[in-house]
Structure formats: C-alpha cells, structure tokens
C-alpha positions in Angstrom: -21.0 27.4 15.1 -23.0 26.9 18.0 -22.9 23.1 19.8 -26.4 23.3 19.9 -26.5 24.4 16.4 -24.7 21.9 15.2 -26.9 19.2 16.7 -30.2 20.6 15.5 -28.5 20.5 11.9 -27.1 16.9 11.8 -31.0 16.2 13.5 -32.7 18.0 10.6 -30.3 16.7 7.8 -31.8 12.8 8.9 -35.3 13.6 9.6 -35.6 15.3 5.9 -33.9 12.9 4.5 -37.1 11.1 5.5 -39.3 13.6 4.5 -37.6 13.9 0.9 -37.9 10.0 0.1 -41.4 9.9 1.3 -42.2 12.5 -1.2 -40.4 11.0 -4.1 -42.0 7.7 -3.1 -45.4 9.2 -3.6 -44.7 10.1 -7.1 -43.6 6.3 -8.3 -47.0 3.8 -7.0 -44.7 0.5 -8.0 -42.2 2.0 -5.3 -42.7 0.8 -1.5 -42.6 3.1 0.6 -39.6 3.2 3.3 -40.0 3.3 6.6 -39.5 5.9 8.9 -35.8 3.9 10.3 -34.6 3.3 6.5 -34.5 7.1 5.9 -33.0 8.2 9.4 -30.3 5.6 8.9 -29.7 6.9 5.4 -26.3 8.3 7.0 -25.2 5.5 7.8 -26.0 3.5 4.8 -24.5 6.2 2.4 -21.2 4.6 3.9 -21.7 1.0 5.2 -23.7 -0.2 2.1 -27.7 0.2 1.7 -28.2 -3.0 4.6 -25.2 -2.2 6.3 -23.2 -4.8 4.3 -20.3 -3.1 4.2 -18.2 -1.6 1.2 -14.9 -3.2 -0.5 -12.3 -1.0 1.7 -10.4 -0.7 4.7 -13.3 2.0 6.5 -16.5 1.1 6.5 -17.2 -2.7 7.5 -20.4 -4.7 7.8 -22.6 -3.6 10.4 -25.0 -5.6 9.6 -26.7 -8.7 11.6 -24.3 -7.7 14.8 -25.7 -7.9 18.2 -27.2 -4.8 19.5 -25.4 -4.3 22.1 -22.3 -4.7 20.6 -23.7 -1.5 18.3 -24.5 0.5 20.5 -21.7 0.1 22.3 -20.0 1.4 19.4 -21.8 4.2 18.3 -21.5 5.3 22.2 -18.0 4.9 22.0 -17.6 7.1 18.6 -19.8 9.5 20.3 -18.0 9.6 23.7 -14.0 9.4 22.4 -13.5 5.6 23.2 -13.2 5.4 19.2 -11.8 8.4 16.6 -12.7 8.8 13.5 -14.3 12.3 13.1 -16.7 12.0 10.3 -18.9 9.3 12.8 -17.6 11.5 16.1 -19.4 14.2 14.3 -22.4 12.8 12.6 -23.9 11.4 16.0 -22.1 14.0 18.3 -25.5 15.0 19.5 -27.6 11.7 19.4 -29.7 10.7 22.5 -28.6 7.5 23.6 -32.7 6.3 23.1 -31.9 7.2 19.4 -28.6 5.2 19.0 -30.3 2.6 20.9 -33.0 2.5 18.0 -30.2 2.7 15.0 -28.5 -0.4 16.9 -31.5 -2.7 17.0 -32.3 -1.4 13.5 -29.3 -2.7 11.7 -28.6 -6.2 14.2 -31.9 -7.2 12.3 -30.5 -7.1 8.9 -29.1 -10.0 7.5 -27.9 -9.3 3.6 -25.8 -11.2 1.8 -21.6 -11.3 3.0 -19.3 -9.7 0.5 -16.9 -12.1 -1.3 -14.0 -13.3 0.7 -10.2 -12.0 0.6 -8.6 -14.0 -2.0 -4.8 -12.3 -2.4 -2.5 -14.8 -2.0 -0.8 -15.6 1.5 1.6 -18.3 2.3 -0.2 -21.0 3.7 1.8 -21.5 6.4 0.5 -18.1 8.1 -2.9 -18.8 7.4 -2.3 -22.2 9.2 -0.6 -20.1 11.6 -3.7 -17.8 11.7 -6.0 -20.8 12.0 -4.4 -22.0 15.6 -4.7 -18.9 17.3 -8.2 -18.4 16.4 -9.3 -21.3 17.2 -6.7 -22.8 20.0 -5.1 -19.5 21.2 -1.6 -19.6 22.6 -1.6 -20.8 26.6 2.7 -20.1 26.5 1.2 -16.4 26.2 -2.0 -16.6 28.2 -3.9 -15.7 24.8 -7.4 -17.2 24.5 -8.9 -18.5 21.2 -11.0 -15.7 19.1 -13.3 -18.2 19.2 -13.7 -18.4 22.7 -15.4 -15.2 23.1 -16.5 -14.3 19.2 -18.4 -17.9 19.3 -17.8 -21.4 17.3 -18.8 -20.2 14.2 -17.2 -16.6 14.5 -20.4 -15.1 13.7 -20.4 -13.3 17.3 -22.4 -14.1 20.6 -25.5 -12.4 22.4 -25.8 -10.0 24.1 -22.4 -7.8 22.6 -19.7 -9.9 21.4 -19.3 -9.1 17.3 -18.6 -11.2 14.6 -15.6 -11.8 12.5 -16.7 -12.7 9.1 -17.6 -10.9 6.2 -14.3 -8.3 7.2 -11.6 -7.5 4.8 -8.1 -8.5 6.1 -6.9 -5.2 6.2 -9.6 -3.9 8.3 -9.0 -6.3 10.9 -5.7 -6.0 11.0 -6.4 -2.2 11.4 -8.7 -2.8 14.5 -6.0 -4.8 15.8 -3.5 -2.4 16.1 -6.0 0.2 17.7 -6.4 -1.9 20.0 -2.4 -2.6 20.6 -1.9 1.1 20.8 -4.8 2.2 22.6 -6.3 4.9 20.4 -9.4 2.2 20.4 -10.6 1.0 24.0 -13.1 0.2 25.7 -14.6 0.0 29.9 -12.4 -1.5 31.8 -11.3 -4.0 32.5 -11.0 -3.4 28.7 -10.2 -7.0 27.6 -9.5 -6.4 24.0 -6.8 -4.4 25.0 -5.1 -6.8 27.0 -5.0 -9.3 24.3 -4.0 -7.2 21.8 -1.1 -5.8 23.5 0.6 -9.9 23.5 0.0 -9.7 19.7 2.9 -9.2 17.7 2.6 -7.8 13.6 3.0 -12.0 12.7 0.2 -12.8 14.9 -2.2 -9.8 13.8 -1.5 -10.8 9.8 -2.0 -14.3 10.4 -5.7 -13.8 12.1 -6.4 -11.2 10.1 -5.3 -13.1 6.8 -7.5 -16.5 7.7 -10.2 -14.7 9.3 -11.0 -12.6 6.2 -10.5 -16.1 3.5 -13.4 -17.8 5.4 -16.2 -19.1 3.9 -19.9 -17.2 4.5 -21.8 -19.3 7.0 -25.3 -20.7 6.5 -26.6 -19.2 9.6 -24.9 -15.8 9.8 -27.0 -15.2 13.1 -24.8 -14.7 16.4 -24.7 -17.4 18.9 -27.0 -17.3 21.6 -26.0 -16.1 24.6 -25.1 -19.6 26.8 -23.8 -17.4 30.0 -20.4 -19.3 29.8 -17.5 -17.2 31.5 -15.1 -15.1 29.3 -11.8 -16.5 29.0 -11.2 -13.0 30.8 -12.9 -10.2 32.5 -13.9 -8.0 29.9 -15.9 -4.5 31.2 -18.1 -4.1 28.2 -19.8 -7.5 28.6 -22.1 -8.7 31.3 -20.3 -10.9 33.9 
C-alpha cells in the first residue's frame, strides 16, 4: 500500500472513531457527550487503559499525568525509530508533530487513580538494595540517585523527566535493559544510556523490584521544574 495511503487510513480510522461515538451518544440523553480529544485518543486508550492508566502487563504502562514533554518526546521517538515497537511505529507513522503535541498535553492532564502495587515476594535485602540506589546512587560507579533527576517523590519533574510510580516491576526492568543495549535511546548526549550501561542484572532487579512496591502518592503531580542542574548532561532535557 501506498505511504500516503497508509497515513490517510490511520487519519480516518481516529477521526471516525469520533464521529461514531458522537452518534451513539446522541441516541442515550443521560450520556455526556465526549470530546472531540477523548475519541481521537481512543487508539491509545484501547491499550493504555480508558485515562491512560495503564493495564496489568509488561506493554502498555501508565501514560497518564506525565509531563508533556516527556510524551511527546516519546511518541516522536516511536515515530522517528529512537523506540521499536511496531504496532505504535505504525499507528502514528504519519502524525504531524502539532497533533502528537495535542495527544501529549491531552493525557499529562489526566490524573486517575494508580493501579495496585507489585506485591510478589522479593528478598528484602534487594529491595533494600533497590532502595539505596534510587535514592543515594552509587558514587564508586559515578551513578546518580533516580531521584536526582525523576524528583523527591519519583512522581517525575517539569518540563520532561517521567515518573516512576504506578509501573509494574517487569516493565521497568524491561526499559532498563533497552536502555543497556541501545535498541531504546535518546538525543545525545543520551544520558539514560550512560547510566544504564553501569547497571548490572542485580542493580536493574533491585530498582525495578522497590520501585514498583511503592506506595501511590497523595500528590501524583510531577515536581515543578526548580532549574537545578542534572546530575549529568542529558540531550532530551533543557540545560
């Protein structure tokens, strides 16, 4: 098939998803009606839960209530090859970046409730072992703190830094070893990358295992952004 026709497909698949709720919406008067975003997102929600909450497996994470640019950046880097996995490659192959702007700042204003928290068992000694380098690092490695870029509260900082709750052990885990292996990566300097590459498979368990048994936070919002340096030069965040 055409490129071109390919794009004008995936385009008409959303924007009648749109028109086919509004028309079923008409038909019920005690239903409100959706807005114009909550049926060209219904793509995306088909697979990352209804607000973007994410689902209970390893693929499809909470998207919900992360910055905006840190979404963007995303879908531009499924879009572009920074990230593979085909069925999102393909669903926003031929999205404008003004439109994957909108989706972005669409879902960083939801807020729904985090899923449950891991609960497997896991020697405590790795989660306490997961604890310190999330929250200390290791200086013997030069390997900063999660928490010094992914904020106090590991709920993510302004403008584009995620955050780190509300994720399944085995997802971050996953993401990890993208990272290590560089099939996921980012503009350089591409500081994710460099950390992940010191992490060995006991560090990676560890964070991912502590990281995932945390409790929700009160104020799920990420932190503002104070304009503190990054522990390291990191080419997908303003310096």
């Amino acid at each position: 098939m055409h490129r071109r026709t390919i794009g004008s497909s995936i385009l008409f698949v959303l924007g009648s998803a749109w028109a086919c709720a509004s028309l079923a919406a008409t038909g019920d008067a005690a239903a409100p009606m959706p807005s114009a975003m909550d049926e060209r997102v219904r793509a995306c929600t088909s697979c990352h839960g209804a607000q973007g909450q994410g689902r209970d497996n390893d693929y499809f994470p909470r998207i919900a209530g992360k910055p905006a640019d840190y979404l963007f950046n995303q879908l531009i880097s499924f879009r572009d090859g920074g990230r593979t996995y085909p069925p999102m490659g393909y669903l926003i192959a031929f999205l404008p970046d003004d439109y994957l702007r909108k989706i972005s700042q669409y879902f960083a204003a939801l807020q729904p409730p985090y899923p449950n928290a891991d609960s497997g068992s896991v020697p405590p000694a790795v989660l306490s072992y997961g604890e310190k380098l999330v929250t200390h690092g290791d200086p013997t490695r030069q390997l900063p703190a999660c928490a010094a870029c992914h904020g106090a509260r590991l709920t993510g900082t302004q403008p584009g830094i995620p955050g780190l709750l509300g994720l399944h052990a085995s997802y971050i885990a996953g993401q990890m070893g993208t990272w290590r292996s560089g099939t996921r990566h980012a503009v350089a300097p591409d500081c994710m990358h460099s950390i992940a590459v010191k992490l060995t498979d006991k560090d990676i368990t560890a964070v991912s295992s502590w990281l995932a048994r945390q409790p929700r936070p009160d104020d799920p919002r990420p932190a503002p952004d104070s304009h503190a340096a990054l522990p390291l030069a990191c080419g997908s965040q303003p310096q």
